[in-house]
Steps between C-alpha positions, in 0.01 A plus 500: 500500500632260768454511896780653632414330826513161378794260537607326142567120485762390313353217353664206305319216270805288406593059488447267144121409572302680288227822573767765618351755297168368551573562891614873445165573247262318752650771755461779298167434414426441842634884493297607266195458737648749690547752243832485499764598223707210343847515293617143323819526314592136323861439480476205244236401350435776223185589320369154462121542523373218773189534699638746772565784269155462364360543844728784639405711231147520566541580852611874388741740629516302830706260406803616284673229312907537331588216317882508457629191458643415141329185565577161671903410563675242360205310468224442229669527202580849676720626164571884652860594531614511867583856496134585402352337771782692744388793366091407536626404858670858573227651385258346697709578857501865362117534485451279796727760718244756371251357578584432820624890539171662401309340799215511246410163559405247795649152412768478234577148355869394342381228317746231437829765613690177710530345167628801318758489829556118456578492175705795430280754355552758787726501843504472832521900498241579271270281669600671834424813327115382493497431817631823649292698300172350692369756725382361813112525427474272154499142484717314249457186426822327282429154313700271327697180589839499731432752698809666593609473846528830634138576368383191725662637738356837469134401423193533713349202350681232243305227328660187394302375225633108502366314202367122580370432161433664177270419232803542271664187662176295301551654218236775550595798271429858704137599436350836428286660799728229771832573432500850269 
């Protein structure tokens, strides 16, 4: 159950450099040590099993993870018809809402929703719709590149992650346990 007393951040984790998720998990498990309750819906990246999920589940009921997504957009040989990844996207604000509603948890995460704004898969008013449903004791943290800017505007805290190199850029493939 959350503090009724307590003031909720709005807290965004957005920009191209990489480790905005990685930002939003090193706070929740920094909110773990307080016994708090966590809630991390993905909006993208679907049920592909990389060294996060693996560690969220053994943390128990604690830390409730959704994975929506109907996997990564438009990229990696991403073969999923638009309208299915609308639809993974819809879903996704749906459960987030409840989440948000139940005031069962402390810190809820919406991993990745400014890219299912900025590229189509859900509007301005259904990501609005997240937003008012936040009552005023729960932190939510929102990821995800190109932050919109009414949410900067709205945030406690924003993040710029700006990327000055990338192992990528010397031909470095991502690696298991560094970058999923």
């Amino acid at each position: 159950m959350t503090n009724p007393k307590r003031r909720g951040l709005l807290i965004v984790y957005t920009g191209d450099g990489k480790g905005k998720t990685t930002a939003a998990l090193g706070t929740a498990l920094r909110a773990l040590g307080y016994g708090w309750k966590i809630c991390m819906v993905q909006f993208i990246k679907g049920t592909w099993k990389y060294g996060e999920i693996k560690s969220i589940a053994g943390l128990g009921d604690q830390f409730e993870l959704h994975l929506m997504g109907a996997g990564f957009y438009k990229i990696l040989d991403d073969d999923q018809p638009e309208e299915v990844h609308r639809q993974a996207a819809a879903e996704a604000v749906g459960l987030t809402i409840e989440k948000l509603r139940s005031e069962a948890y402390d810190l809820v995460i919406a991993d990745e929703l400014n890219v299912a704004l900025d590229t189509g898969l859900i509007d301005e008013a259904a990501f609005r719709r997240i937003l008012d449903a936040r009552p005023g004791q729960i932190h939510l943290i929102i990821t995800g590149r190109k932050a919109p800017d009414f949410l900067v505007k709205e945030a406690d805290l924003v993040t710029d992650m700006r990327q000055i190199k990338h192992p990528y850029q010397q031909g470095i493939k991502a690696q298991p346990g560094i970058d999923y």
